[in-house]
N, C-alpha and C positions, 0 to 999 in steps of 0.2 A: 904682183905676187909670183914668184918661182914655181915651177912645175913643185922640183924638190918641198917648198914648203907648203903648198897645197897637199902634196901626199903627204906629209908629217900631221898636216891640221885632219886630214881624213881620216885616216891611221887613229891617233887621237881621238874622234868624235867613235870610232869605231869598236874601241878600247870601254867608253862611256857608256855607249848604248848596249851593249854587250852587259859590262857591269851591272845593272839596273832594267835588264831585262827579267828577273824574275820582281823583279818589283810591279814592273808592268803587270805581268801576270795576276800578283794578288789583287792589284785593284783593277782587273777588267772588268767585273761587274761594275764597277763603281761609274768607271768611263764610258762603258753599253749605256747604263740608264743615264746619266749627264748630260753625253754626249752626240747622242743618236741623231741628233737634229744635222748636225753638223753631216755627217757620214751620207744621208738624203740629201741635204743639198748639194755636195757635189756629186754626186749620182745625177742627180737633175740638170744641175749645171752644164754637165757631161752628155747630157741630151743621150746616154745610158738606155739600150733597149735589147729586149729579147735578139738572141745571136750574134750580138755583136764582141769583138775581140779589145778587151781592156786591159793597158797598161795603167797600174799604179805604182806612182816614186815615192820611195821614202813610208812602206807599209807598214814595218814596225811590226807590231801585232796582228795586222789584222786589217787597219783601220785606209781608208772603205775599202779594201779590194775584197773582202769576203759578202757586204752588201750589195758590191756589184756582181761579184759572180751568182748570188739570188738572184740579180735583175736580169745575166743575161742569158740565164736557165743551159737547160745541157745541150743549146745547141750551139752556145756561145762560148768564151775561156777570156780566164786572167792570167794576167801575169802581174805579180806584184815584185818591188825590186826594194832591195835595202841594203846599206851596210853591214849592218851587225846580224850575223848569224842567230846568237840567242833570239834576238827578240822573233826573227823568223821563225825558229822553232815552235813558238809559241803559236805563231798564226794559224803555223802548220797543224797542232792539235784541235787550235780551233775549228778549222775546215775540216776537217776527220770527225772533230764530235757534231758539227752541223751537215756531214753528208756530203759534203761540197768537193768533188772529183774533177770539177770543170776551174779550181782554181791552183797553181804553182806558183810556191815563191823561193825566188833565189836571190843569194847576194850580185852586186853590181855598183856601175859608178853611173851616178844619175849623167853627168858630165860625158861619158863616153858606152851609150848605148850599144848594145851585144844585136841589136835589129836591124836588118832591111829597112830601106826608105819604103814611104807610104806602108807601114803594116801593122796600123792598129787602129780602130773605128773610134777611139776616142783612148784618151790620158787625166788622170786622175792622181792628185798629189795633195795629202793634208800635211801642214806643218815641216815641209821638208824641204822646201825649196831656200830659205832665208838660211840657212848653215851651211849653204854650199861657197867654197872659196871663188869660186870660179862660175856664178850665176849664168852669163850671158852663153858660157858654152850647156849648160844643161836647157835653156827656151832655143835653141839651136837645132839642138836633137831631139826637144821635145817635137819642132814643127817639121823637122825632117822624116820621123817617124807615122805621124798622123797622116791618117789618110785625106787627102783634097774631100774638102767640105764638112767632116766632121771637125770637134769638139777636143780643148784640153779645160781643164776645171780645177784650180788651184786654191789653197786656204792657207795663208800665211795669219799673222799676230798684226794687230794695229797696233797702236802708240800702246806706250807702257804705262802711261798716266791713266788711261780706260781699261787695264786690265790689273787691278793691284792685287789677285792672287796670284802672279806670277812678282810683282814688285816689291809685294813685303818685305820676303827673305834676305833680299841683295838692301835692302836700305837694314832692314835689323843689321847683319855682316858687317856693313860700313860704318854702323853705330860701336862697332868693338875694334876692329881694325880698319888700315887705311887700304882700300882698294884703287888701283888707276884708274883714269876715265876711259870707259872703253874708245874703239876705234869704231863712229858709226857706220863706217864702210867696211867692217871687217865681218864673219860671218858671225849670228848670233841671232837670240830670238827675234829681236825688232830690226832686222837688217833692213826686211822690205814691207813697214811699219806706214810708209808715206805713201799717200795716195799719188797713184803712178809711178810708181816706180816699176814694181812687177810687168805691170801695164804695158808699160814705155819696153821694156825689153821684150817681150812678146811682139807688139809691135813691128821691132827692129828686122825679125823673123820673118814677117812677112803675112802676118795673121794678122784677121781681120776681124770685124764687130765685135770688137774689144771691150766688156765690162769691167768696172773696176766697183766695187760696193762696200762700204763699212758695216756689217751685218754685226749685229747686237744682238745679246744675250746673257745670260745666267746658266752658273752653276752651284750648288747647292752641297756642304758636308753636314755633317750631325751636330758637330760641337769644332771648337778651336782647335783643339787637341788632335782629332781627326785628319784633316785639315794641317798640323804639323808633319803629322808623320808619313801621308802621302807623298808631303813635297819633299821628305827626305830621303825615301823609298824610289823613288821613281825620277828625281831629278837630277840628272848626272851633272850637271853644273856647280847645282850647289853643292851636293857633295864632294866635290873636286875642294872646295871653299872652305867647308865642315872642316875636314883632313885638317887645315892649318892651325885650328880654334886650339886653345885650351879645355880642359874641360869647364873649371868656372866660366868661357866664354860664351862654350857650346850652352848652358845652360842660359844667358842670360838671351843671347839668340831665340832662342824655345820662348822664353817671356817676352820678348818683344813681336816677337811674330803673333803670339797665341794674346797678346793683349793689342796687339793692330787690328786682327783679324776680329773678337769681338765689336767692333764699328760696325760688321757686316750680319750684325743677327738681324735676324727677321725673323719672329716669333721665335719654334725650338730649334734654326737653323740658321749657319752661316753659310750666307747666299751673296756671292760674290757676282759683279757685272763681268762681261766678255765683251769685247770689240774685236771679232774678224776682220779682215780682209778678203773678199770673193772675188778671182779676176777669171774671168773666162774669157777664151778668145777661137776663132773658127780659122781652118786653114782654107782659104779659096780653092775655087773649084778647076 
């Protein structure tokens, strides 16, 4: 891949996440209560303690760099780093209405870190790493930045067959038009889906006692409907996709999602499985 078209694909992802940042917004409570599991365990992963100095890629909203700036109290600081400015905005009111002075977030390219070697106690990245063009230089600068003997703690998507609230939508889509097969090597949600792979390039880096875990889970909407409108609010992919439909399409779309998604009732909720990926890896001493 080209310099040139990696910055087109960034550019682009940046464009996205921008767009559907106040989507994010509406539904942060939704994601707080869901999701909160996930945000602890890379804190934990992250071997995350009082004073220590955390870099989070790819924060989006919020998400953990403002849990970690709880854990590493006011004698500690974050740095969270993102693309898209809106969604930062957002984080940033977050941390203002929780009091949280000990955390900054600014745009950045995970790929070409703005830091000093050795200058951060540990690294922390939910869902960001697998859309990057250019992986192996982002666990590069991940390890050149960490300090000898602390912690990076990373949560990418497993298979997409274990996750089918993200795979409804793209099968409903391809049920009205013909979509290409993606590129499994290109960047996208399930890029680094396969055990080791993340793994294996962290490795390459230099880092050591390497986990890699398929960490299972549930999330939970009110009704199908619910559940529609989330993923159309907040998922720049598919809206990218949406854009082409017709409306009789857009509509039949909505029915096929919101009648897949019934499969997932459980009692008065549709409760959908998760399959993370958790790889944590330590920089030697």
């Amino acid at each position: 891949m080209t310099q040139q078209s990696s910055q087109q694909l960034i550019e682009g992802q940046r464009q996205d996440w921008n767009r559907v940042a106040g989507g994010w917004e509406k539904w942060d409570r939704f994601f707080d209560e869901q999701m909160a599991f996930l945000n602890h365990r890379l804190v934990a992963d992250a071997r995350l303690r009082f004073g220590m100095r955390l870099l989070d890629l790819g924060s989006g909203t919020g998400y953990p760099a403002l849990l970690g700036a709880q854990t590493v109290g006011s004698s500690g600081s974050v740095i969270g780093l993102d693309l898209a400015e809106q969604m930062l905005a957002v984080a940033r009111r977050k941390a203002t209405t929780l009091g949280l002075a000990n955390v900054t977030f600014r745009t950045g390219d995970v790929t070409a870190l703005p830091f000093d070697a050795n200058s951060f106690d540990a690294v922390t990245s939910r869902f960001c790493l697998m859309f990057l063009p250019e992986i192996p230089k982002a666990t590069a600068e991940i390890a050149r930045v960490l300090r000898p003997g602390n912690w990076v703690a990373a949560a990418v998507w497993s298979a997409p067959e274990k996750n089918p609230s993200i795979g409804l939508s793209m099968e409903a889509i391809k049920s009205v038009i013909e979509l290409p097969t993606p590129d499994p090597t290109a960047p996208g949600i399930f890029r680094l889906a396969k055990p080791g792979d993340l793994a294996g390039m962290l490795q390459q880096t230099g880092l050591v006692d390497v986990t890699d875990q398929e960490f299972l889970a549930e999330w939970s909407y009110v009704s199908a409907d619910e559940y529609y409108t989330s993923l159309m609010e907040i998922a720049a992919p598919i809206q990218n996709l949406m854009t082409t439909l017709s409306a009789p399409q857009i509509q039949e779309v909505r029915r096929l999602i919101t009648q897949s998604a019934t499969q997932y009732q459980r009692g008065n909720r549709i409760t959908f499985p998760l399959a993370i990926r958790m790889v944590a890896a330590r920089k030697p001493l």
